[in-house]
Backbone as CSV, one residue per row, in Angstrom:
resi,resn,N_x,N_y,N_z,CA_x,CA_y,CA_z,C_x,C_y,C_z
1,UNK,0.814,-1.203,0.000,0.000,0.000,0.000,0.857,1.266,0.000
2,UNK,1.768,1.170,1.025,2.825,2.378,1.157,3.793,2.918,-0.774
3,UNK,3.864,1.530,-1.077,4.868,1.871,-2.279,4.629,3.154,-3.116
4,UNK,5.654,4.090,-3.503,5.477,5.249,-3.576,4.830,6.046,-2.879
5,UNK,4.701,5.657,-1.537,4.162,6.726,-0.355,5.030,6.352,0.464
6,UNK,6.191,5.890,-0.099,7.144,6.171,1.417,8.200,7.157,2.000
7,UNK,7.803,8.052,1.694,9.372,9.099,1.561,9.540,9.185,3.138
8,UNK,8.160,9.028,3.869,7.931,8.950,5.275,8.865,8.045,6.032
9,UNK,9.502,6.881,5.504,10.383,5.768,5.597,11.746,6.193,5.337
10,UNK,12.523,5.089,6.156,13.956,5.380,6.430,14.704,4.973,4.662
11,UNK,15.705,4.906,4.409,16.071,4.607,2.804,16.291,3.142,3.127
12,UNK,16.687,2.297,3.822,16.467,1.022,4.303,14.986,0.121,4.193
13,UNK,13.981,1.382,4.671,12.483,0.673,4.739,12.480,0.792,3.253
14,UNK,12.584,2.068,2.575,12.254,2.542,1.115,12.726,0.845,0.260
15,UNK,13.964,0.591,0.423,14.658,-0.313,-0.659,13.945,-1.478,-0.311
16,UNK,13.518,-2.148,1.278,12.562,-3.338,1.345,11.344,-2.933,0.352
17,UNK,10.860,-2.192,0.671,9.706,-1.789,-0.023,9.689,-1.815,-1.909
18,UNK,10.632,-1.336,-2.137,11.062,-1.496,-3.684,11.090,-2.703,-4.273
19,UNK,11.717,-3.293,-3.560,12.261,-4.641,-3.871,10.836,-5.342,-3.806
20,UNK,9.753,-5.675,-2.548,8.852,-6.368,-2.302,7.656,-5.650,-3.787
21,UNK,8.085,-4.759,-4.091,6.641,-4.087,-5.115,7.656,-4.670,-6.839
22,UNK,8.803,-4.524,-6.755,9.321,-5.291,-8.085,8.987,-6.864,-7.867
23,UNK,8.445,-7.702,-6.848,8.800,-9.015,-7.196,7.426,-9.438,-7.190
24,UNK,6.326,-8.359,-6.601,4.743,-8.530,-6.344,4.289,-7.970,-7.432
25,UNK,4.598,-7.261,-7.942,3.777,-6.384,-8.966,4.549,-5.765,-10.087
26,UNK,3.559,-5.693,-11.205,4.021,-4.884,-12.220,4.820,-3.256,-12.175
27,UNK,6.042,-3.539,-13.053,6.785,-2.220,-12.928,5.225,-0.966,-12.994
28,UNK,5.500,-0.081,-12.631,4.784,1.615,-12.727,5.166,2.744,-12.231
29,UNK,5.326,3.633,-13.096,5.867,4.590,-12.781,4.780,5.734,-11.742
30,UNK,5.440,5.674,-10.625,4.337,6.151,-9.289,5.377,7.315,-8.950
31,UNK,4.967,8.519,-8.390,4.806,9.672,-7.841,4.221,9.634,-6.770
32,UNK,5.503,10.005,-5.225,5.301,9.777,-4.044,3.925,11.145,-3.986
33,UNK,4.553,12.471,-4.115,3.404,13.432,-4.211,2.581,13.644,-4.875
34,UNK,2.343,13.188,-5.866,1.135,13.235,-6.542,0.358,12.112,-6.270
35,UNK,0.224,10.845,-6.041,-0.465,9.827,-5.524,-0.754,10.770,-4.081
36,UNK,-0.280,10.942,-3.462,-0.644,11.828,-1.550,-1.302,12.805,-1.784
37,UNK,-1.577,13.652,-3.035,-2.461,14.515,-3.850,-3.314,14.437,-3.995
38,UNK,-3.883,13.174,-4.255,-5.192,12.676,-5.076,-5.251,11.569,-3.966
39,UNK,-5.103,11.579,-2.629,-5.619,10.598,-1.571,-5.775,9.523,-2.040
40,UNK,-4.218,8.641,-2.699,-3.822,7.614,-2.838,-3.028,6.575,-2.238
41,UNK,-2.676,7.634,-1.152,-1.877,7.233,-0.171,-2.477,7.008,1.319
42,UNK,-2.241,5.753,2.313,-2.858,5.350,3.385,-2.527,6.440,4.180
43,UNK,-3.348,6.664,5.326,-3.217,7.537,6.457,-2.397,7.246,7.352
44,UNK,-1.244,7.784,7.773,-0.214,7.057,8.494,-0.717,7.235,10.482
45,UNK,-0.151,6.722,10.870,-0.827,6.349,12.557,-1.307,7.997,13.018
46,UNK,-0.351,8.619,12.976,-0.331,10.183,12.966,-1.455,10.792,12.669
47,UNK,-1.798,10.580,11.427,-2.782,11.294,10.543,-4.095,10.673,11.364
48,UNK,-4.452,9.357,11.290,-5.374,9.086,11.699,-5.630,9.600,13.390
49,UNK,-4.678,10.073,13.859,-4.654,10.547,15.274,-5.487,11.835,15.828
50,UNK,-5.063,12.270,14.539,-4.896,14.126,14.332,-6.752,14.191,14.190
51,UNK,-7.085,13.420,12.825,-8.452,13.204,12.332,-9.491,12.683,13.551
52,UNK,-9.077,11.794,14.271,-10.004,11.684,15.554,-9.879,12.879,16.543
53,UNK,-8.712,13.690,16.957,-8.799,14.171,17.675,-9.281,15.329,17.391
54,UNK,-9.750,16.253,15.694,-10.328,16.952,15.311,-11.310,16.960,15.197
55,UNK,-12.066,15.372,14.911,-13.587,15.638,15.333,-13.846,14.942,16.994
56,UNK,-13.285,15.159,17.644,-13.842,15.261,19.005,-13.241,14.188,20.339
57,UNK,-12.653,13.475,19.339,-12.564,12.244,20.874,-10.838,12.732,21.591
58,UNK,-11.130,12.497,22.425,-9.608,12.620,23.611,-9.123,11.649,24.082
59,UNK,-7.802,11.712,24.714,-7.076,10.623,25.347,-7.520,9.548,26.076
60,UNK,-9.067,9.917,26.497,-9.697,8.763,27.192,-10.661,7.379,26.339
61,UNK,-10.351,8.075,24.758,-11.284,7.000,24.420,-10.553,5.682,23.975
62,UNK,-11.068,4.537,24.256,-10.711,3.662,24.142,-10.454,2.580,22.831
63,UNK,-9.463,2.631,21.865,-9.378,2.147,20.657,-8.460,0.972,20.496
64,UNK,-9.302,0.209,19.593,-9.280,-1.294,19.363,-8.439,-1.210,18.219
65,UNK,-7.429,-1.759,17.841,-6.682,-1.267,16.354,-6.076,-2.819,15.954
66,UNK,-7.043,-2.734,14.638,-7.143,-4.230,14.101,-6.220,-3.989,12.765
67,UNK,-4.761,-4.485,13.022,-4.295,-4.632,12.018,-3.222,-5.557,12.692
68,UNK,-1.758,-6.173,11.570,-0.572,-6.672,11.938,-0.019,-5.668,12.422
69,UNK,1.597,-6.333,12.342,2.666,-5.523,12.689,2.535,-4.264,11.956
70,UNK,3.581,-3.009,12.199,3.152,-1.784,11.058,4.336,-2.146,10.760
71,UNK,4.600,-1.601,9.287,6.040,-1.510,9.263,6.594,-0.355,9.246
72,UNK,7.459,-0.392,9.626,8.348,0.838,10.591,8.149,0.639,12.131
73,UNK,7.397,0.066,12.189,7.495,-0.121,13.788,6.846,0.972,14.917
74,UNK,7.419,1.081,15.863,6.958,1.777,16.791,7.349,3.396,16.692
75,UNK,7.945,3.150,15.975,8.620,4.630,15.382,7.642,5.863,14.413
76,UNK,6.335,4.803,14.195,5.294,5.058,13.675,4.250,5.326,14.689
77,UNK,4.087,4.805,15.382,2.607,4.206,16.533,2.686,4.928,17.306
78,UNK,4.272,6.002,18.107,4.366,6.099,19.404,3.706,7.387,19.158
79,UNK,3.236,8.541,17.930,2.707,9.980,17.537,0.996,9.293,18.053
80,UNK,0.392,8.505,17.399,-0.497,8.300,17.678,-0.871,7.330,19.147
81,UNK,-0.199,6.672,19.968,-0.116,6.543,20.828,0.205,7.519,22.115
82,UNK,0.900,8.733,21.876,0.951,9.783,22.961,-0.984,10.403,22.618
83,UNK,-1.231,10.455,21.662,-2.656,10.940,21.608,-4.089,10.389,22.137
84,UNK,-3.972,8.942,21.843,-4.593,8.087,22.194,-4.364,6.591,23.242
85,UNK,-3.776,6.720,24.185,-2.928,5.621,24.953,-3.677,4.403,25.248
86,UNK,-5.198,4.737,25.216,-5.947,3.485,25.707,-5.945,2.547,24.507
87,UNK,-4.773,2.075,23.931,-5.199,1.290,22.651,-5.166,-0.378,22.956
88,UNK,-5.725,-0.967,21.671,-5.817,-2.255,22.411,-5.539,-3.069,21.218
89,UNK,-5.209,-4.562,20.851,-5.501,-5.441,20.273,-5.935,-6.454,20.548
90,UNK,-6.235,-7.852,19.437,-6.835,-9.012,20.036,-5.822,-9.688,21.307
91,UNK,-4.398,-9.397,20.585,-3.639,-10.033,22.127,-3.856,-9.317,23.142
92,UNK,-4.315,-8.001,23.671,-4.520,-7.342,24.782,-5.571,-7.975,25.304
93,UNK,-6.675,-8.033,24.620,-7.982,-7.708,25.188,-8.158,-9.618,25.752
94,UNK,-7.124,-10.136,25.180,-7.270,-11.504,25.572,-5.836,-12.264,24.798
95,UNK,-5.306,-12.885,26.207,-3.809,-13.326,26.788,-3.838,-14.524,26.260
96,UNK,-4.862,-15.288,26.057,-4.815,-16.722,25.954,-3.811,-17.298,24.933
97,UNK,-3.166,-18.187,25.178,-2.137,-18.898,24.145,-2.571,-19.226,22.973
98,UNK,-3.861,-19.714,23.172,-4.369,-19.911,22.031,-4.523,-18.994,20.863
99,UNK,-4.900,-18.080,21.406,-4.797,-16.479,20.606,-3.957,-16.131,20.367
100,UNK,-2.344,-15.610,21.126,-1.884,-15.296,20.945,-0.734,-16.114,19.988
101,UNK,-0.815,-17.665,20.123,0.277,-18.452,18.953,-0.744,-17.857,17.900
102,UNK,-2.332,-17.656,17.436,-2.636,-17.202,16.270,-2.219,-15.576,15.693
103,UNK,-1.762,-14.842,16.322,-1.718,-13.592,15.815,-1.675,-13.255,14.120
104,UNK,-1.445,-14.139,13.570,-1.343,-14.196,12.036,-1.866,-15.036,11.750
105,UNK,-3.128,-15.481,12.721,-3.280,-16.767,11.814,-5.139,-16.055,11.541
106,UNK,-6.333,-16.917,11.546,-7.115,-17.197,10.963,-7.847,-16.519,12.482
107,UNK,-7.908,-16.908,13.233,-8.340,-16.935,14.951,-8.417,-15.400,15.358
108,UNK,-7.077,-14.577,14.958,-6.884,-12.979,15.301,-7.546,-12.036,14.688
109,UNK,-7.894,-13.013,13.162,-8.081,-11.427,12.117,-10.011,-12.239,12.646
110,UNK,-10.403,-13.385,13.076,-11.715,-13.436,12.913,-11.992,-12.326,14.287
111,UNK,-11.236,-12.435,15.532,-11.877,-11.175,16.484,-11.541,-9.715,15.959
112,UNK,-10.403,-9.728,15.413,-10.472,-8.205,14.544,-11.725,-7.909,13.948
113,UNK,-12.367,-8.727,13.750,-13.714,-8.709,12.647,-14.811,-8.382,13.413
114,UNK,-15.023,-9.077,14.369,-16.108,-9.022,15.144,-16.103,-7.850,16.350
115,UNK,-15.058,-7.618,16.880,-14.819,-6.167,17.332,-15.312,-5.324,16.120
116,UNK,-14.809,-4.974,15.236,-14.416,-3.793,14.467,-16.073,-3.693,14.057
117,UNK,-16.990,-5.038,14.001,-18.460,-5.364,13.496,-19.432,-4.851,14.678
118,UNK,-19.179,-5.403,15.880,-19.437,-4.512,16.980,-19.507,-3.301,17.634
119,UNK,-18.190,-2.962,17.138,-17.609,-1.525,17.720,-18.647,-0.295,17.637
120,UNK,-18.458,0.595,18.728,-19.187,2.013,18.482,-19.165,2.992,17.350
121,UNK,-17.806,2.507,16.904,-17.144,3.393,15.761,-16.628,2.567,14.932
122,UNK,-16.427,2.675,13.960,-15.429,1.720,13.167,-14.454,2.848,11.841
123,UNK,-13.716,2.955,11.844,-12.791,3.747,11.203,-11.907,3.014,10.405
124,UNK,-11.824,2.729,8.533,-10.865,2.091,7.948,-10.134,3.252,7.823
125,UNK,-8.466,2.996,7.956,-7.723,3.868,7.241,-7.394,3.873,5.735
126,UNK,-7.562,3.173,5.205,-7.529,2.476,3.691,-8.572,1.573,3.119
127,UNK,-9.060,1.760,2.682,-10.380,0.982,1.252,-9.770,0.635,0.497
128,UNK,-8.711,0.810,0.172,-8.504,-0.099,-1.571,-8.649,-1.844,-2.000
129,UNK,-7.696,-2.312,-1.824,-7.948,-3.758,-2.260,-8.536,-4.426,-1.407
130,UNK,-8.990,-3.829,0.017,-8.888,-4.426,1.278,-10.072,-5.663,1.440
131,UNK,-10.824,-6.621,1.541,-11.601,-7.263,1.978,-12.229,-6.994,2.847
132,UNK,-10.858,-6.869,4.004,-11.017,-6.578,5.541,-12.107,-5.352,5.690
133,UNK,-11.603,-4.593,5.363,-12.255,-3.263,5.307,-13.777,-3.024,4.891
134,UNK,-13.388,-3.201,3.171,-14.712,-2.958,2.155,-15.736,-4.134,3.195
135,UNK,-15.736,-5.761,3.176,-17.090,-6.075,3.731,-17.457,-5.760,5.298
136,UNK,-16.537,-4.935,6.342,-17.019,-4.534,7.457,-17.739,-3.281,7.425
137,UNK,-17.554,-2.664,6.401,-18.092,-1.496,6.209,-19.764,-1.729,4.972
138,UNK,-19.991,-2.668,4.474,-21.058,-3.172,4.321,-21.954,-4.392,5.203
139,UNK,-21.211,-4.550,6.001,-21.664,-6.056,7.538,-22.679,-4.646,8.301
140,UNK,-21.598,-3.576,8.532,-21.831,-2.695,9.355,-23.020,-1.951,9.297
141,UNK,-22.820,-1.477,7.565,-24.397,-0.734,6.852,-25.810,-1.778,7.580
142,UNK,-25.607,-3.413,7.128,-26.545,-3.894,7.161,-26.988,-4.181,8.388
143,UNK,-26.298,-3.975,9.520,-26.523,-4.346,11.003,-26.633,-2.787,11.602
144,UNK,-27.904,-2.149,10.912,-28.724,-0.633,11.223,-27.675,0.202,11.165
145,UNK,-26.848,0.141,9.933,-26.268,2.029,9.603,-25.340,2.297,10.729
146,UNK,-24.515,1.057,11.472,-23.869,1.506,12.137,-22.618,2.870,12.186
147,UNK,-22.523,3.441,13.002,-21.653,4.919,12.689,-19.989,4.099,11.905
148,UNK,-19.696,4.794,11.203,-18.497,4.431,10.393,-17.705,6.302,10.294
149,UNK,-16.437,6.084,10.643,-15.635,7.688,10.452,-14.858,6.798,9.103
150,UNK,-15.191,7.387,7.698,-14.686,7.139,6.865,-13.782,7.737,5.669
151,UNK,-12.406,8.598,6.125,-11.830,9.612,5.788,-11.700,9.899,4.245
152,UNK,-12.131,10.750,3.958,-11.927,11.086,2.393,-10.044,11.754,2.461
153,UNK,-9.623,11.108,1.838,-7.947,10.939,2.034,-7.918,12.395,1.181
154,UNK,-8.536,12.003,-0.520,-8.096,13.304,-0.683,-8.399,14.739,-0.715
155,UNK,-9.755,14.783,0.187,-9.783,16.249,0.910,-9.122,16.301,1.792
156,UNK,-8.283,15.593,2.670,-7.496,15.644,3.903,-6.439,15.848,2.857
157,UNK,-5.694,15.626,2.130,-4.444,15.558,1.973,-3.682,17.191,1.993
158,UNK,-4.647,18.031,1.311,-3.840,18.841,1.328,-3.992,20.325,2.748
159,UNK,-4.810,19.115,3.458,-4.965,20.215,4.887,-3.470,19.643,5.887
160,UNK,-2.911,18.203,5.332,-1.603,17.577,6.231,-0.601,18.110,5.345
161,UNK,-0.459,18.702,4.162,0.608,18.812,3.244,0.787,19.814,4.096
162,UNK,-0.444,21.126,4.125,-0.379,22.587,5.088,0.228,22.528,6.000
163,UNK,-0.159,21.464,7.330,0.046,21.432,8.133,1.363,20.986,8.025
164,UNK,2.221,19.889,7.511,3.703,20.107,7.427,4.665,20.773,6.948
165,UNK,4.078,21.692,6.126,4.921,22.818,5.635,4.875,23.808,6.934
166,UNK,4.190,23.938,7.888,4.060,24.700,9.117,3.222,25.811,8.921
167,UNK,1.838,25.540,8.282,0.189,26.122,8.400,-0.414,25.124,8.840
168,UNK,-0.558,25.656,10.596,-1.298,24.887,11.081,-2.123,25.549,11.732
169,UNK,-2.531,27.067,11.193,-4.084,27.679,12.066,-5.104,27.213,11.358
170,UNK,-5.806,26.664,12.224,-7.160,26.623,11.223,-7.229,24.889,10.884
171,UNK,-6.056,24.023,11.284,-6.246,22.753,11.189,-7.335,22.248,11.044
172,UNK,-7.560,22.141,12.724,-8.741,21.208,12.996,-10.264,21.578,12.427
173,UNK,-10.299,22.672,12.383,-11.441,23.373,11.534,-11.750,22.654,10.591
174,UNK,-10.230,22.771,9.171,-10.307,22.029,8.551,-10.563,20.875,8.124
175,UNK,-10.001,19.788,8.751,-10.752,18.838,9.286,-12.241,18.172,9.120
176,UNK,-12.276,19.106,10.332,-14.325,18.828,10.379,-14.619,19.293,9.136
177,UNK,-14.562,20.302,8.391,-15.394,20.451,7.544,-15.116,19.420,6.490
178,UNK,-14.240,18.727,6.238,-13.672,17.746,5.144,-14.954,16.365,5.844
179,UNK,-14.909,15.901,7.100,-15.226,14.426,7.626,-17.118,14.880,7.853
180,UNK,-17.765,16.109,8.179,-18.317,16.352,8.237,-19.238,16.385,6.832
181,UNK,-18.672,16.118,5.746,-19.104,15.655,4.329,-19.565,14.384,4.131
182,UNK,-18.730,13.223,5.144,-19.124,11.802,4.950,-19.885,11.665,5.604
183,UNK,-20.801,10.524,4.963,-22.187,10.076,5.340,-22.224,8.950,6.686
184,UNK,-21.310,9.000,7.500,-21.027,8.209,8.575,-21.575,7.031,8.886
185,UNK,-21.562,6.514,7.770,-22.042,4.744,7.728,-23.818,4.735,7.369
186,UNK,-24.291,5.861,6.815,-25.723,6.056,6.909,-25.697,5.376,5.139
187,UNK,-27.025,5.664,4.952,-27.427,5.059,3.974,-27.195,5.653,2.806
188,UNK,-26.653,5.373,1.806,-26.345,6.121,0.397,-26.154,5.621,-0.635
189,UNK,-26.252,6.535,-1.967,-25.966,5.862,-3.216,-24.602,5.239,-3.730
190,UNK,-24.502,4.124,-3.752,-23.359,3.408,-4.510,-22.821,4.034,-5.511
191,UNK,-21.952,4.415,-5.556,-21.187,5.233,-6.562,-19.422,4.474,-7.109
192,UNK,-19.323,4.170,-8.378,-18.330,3.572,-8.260,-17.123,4.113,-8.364
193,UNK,-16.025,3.284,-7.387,-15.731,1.860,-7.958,-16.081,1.559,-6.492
194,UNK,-17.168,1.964,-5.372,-17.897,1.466,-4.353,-18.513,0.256,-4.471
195,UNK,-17.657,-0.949,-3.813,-18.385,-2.489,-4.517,-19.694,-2.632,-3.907
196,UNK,-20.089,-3.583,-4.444,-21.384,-4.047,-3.500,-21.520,-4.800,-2.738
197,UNK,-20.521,-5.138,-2.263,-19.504,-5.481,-0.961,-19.908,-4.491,0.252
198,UNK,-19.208,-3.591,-0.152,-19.319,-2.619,1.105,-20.649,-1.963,0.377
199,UNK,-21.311,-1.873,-0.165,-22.701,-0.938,0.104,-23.741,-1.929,-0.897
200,UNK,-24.368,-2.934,-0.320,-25.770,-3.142,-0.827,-26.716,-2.551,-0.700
201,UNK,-26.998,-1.084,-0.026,-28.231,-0.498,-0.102,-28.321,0.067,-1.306
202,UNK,-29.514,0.066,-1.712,-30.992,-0.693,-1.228,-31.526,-1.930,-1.458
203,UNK,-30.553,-2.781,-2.606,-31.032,-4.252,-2.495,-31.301,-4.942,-1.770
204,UNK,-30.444,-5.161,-0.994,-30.320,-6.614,0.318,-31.079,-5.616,1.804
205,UNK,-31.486,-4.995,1.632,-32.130,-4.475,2.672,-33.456,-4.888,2.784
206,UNK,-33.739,-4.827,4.399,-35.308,-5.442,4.547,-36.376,-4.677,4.403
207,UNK,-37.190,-4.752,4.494,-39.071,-3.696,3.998,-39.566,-3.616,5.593
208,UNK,-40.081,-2.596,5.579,-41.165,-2.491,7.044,-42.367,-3.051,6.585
209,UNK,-42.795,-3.139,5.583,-44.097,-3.626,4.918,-43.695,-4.742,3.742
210,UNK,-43.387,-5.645,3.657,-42.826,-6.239,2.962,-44.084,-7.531,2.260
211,UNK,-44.038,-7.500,1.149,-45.106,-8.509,0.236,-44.567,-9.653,0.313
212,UNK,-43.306,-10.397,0.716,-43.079,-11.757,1.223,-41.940,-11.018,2.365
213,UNK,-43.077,-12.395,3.380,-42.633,-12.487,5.050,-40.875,-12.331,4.807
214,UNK,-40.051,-12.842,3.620,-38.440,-13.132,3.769,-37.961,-11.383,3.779
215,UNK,-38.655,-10.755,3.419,-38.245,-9.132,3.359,-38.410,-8.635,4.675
216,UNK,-38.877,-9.066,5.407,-39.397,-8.258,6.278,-38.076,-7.941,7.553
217,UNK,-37.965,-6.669,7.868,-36.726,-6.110,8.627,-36.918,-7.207,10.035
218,UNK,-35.387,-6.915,10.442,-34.984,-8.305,11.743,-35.519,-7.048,12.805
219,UNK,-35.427,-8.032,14.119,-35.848,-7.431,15.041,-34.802,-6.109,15.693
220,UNK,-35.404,-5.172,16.486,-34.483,-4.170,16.609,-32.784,-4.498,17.479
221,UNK,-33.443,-5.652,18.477,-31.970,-5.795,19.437,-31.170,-6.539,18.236
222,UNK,-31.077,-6.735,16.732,-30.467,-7.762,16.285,-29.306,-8.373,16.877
223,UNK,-28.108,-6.926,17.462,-27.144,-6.766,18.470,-27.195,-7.865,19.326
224,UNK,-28.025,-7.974,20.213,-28.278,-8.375,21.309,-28.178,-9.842,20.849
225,UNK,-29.252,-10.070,19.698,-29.477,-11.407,19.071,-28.014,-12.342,19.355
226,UNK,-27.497,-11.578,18.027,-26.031,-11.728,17.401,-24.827,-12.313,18.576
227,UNK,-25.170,-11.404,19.709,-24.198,-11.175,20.686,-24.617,-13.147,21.708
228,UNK,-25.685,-13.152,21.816,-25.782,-14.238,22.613,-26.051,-15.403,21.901
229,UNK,-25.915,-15.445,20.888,-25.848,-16.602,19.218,-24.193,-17.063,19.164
230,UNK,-23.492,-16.032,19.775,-21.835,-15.949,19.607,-21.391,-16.609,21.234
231,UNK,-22.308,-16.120,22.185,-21.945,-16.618,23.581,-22.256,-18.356,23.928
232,UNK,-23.722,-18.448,22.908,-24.088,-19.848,23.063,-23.065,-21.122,22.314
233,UNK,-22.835,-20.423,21.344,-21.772,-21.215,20.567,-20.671,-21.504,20.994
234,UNK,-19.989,-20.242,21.565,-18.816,-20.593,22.976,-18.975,-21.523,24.097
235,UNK,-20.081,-21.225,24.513,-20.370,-22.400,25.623,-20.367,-23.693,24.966
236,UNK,-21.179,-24.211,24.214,-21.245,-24.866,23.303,-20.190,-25.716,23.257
237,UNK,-18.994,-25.004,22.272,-17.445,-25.506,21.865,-16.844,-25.637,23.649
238,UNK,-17.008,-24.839,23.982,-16.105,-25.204,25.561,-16.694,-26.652,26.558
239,UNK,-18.221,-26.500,26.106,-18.792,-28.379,26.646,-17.993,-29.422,26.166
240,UNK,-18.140,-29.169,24.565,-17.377,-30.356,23.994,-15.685,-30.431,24.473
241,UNK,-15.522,-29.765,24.459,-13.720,-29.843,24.946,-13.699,-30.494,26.692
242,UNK,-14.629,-29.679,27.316,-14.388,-30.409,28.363,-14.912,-31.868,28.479
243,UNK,-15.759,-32.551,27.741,-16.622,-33.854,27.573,-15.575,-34.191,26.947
244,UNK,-14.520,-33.495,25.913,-13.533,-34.732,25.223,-12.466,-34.747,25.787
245,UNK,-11.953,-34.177,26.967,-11.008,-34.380,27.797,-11.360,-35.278,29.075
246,UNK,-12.946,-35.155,29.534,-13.229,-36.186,30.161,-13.241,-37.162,29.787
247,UNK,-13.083,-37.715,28.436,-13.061,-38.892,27.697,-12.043,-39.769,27.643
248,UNK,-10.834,-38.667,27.611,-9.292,-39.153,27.653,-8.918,-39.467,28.574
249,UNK,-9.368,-38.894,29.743,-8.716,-39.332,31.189,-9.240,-41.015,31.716
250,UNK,-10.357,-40.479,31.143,-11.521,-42.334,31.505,-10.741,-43.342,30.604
251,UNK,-10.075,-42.957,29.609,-9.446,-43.750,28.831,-8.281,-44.341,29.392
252,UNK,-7.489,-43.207,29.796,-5.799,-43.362,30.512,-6.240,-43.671,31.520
């Protein structure tokens, strides 16, 4: 994602990066500033820091941050970590070995999912090729319009270009009026290259009055539903484990 958006990177990260985009992908001739122009470029930990803390939230709110390793490291995280300290991942929020030998595996990115599906907020920093992203942000639409902060990169871009050249009155202003444009996970027209992934409205949506019973909208706690459909199933899997360990011991 970074390639030709890295000038932000050490000349060490730059040449990994070169090298990994010559052996993944077709040569192209890319422009670090002009791709960061036209909000082609991901929001770095920073940016996304700046953008929450311009529309409103402070050091106390509590953020779940569903991704891998970054690369660059902590050398990246620690700008947006002095801003936001309460941060968390799936290994935080839960120690278990089991979890934590998965961190890359199948097990981490499924609670990344279900947090981020849950969550009060859900914020992608990047849409492009993403899966991850594009169907949580249509899971989300369809489970009542949940709030989504969904940054238009390139009206932001040239309020962070300002701001690093050292114009920074009027930032946060800026800001809001850029995020204050997006439709915050509400209902809207598909516009492409918006898949239908992330936005099936108005197809797959249910009817309040619906001419077959299968249309007809779910109940309001669906939440609630969802939430103890996920608890029963846990209990569930944790019976059987303990019934198949009682099995083994009766055996030995």
């Amino acid at each position: 994602m970074f390639y030709r958006c890295f000038d932000i990177f050490s000349p060490e990260e730059q040449s990994i990066l070169k090298k990994y985009r010559k052996e993944n992908f077709a040569d192209k001739r890319l422009v670090y500033n002009e791709r960061r122009a036209i909000g082609k470029c991901p929001l770095t930990p920073e940016e996304v820091g700046l953008v929450l803390r311009a529309v409103g939230f402070d050091n106390s709110t509590r953020i779940y941050l569903a991704a891998g390793e970054l690369f660059g490291g902590e050398r990246f995280m620690k700008p947006f970590r002095d801003l936001f300290p309460r941060l968390e991942n799936h290994s935080s929020v839960d120690s278990s070995e089991e979890l934590v030998a998965n961190t890359r595996g199948l097990l981490g990115s499924a609670v990344d999912y279900m947090v981020c599906l849950l969550s009060d907020i859900f914020m992608p920093t990047y849409d492009g090729p993403s899966n991850f992203a594009n169907n949580l942000l249509g899971h989300r639409l369809y489970y009542g319009f949940r709030t989504t902060l969904r940054p238009d990169r390139k009206g932001l871009a040239p309020i962070f270009i300002d701001r690093e050249n050292g114009q920074t009155a009027g930032f946060e202003q800026a800001v809001r009026r850029v995020m204050l444009k997006t439709n915050f996970g509400g209902p809207h027209k598909r516009v492409p290259p918006e898949s239908f992934y992330t936005n099936s409205w108005p197809e797959c949506f249910c009817q309040m009055s619906p001419s077959n019973p299968a249309d007809k909208c779910p109940p309001d706690n669906v939440l609630e539903i969802l939430e103890s459909q996920l608890e029963n199933e846990v209990n569930r899997d944790l019976e059987a484990l303990m019934e198949t360990n009682s099995t083994r011991r009766t055996e030995i």
